[in-house]
Each structure stands twice: as C-alpha cells, then as structure tokens.
C-alpha positions as CSV (number, residue, x, y, z in Angstrom):
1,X,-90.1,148.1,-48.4
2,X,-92.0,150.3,-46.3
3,X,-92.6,150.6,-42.5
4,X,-96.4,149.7,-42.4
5,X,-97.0,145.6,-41.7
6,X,-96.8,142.9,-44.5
7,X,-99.5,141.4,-46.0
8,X,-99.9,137.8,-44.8
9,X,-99.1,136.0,-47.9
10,X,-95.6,138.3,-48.2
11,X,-94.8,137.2,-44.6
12,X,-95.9,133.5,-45.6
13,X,-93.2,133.9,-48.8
14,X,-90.7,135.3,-47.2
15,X,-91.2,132.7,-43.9
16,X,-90.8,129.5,-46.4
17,X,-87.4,130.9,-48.0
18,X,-86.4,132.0,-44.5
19,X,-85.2,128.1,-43.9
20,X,-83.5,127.4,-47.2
21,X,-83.5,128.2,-51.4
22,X,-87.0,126.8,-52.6
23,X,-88.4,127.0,-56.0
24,X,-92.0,128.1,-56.6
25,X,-94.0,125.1,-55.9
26,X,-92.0,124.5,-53.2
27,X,-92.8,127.9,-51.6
28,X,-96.8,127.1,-52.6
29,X,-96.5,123.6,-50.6
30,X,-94.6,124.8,-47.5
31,X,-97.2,128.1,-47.1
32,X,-100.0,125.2,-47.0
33,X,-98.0,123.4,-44.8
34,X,-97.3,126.2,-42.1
35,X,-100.8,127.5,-42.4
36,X,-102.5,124.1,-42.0
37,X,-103.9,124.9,-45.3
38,X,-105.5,127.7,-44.9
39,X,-103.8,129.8,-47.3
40,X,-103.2,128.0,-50.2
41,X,-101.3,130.4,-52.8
42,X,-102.0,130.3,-56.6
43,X,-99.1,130.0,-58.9
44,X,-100.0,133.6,-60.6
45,X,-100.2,135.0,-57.1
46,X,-97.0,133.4,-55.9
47,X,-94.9,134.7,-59.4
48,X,-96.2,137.8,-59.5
49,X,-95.4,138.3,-55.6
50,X,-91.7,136.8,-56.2
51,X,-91.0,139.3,-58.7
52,X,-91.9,141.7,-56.6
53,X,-90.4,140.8,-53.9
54,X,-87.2,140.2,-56.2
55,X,-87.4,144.1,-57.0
56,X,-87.6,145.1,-53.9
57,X,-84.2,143.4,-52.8
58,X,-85.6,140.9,-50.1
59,X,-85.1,137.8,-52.6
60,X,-83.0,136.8,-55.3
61,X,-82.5,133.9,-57.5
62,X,-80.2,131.5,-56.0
63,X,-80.0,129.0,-58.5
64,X,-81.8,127.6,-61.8
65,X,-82.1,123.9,-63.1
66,X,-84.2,121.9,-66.0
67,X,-86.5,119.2,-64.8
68,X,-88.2,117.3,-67.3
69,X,-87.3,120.3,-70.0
70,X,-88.9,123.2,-67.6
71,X,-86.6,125.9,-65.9
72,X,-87.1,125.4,-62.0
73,X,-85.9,128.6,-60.5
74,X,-85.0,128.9,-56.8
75,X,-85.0,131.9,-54.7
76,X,-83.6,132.5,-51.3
77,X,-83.5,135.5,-48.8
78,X,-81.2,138.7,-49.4
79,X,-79.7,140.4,-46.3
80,X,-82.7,142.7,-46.4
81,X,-85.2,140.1,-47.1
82,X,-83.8,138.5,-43.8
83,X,-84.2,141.7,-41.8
84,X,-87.8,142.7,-43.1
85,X,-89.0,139.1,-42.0
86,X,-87.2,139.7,-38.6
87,X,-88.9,143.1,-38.2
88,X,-92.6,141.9,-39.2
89,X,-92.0,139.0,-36.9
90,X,-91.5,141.2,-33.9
91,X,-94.3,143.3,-34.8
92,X,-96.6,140.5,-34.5
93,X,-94.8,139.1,-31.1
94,X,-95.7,142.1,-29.7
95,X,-99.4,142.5,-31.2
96,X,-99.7,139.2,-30.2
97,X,-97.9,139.8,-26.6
98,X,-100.4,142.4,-25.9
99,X,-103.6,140.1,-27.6
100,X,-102.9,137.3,-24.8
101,X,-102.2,139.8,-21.7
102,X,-105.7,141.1,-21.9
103,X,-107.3,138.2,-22.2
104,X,-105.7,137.2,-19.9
105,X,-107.0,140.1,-17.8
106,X,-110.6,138.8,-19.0
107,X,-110.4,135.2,-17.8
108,X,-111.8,135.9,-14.4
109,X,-114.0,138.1,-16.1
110,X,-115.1,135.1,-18.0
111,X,-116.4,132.7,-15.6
112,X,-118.7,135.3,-13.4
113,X,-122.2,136.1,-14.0
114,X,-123.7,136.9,-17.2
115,X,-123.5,141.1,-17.6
C-alpha cells in the first residue's frame, strides 16, 4: 500500500470488514448501507478489489462455508489492513477538519450583501 489516499470504494471495503468477517455480498450490502446508497458496488468490482486487497496483506480469508452448494468465503482485516484504514481515516478527519473551519470563517461572510 502506498502513502497517497485510498480510492473511496477501498476505504468503503475495508470500513465494512473493519467491524467483523463478512463475505462478499455482505460487504456489497453494508457499503450501500453506510453510503445511503450511493455507492453501490458490483460483484466483479468487489472480487476483483478483494483480491487485491488480499495481495496486498490488508485482508485475508477468515473462513469458508457452502450455502446451498456455493462456497461463501469471508474475509476480515489483517494487522495492516487495520492500520491503513486508521491512517486514511485521519487523513480525511483532518481534510475534513480544515473543510468545516473555513466555512466556518465564511458564515458571516454569507449572510452580508451580495459582492
């Protein structure tokens, strides 16, 4: 993993197995959830993401079961997997942080006279 800042859907991956193992759909339905929908991940998108992720070192299988004949696979956080999420998290506190004290800076802007 590199130093420069996750793509959202990573971070969105990484946040659902942050709380406990989940297998693929599980991940797909709890990224709608947290976003409100707005990102819905595709299956292809999600694999292909978790097996990247996988060889990277920041997941790993944690278990694997047969439901109605199909292998369901769940993957949880690695040690590192943990720390990237806690590093991209307080990059964006801080983005954020600094986002919300200038506008707050512009609110009395805001309500004066048209420029």
């Amino acid at each position: 993993m590199t130093d420069s800042p996750m793509r959202e859907p990573t971070f969105l991956v990484l946040t659902a197995l942050a709380e406990e193992p989940r297998h693929g759909y599980a991940v797909i339905e709890d990224v709608a959830a947290m976003t409100g929908g707005r990102v819905r991940l595709r299956a292809g998108t999600l694999y292909a993401a978790l097996d990247r992720l996988r060889a990277e070192g920041l997941i790993e299988v944690d278990r694997e079961e047969v439901v109605q004949s199909r292998l369901r696979r769940y993957y949880r956080l690695t040690g590192a997997g943990e720390q990237a999420l806690a590093t991209e998290t307080a990059r964006l506190r801080a983005q954020a942080t600094i986002a919300e004290r200038r506008l707050s800076a512009r609110r009395p802007q805001l309500g004066g006279s048209p420029a």
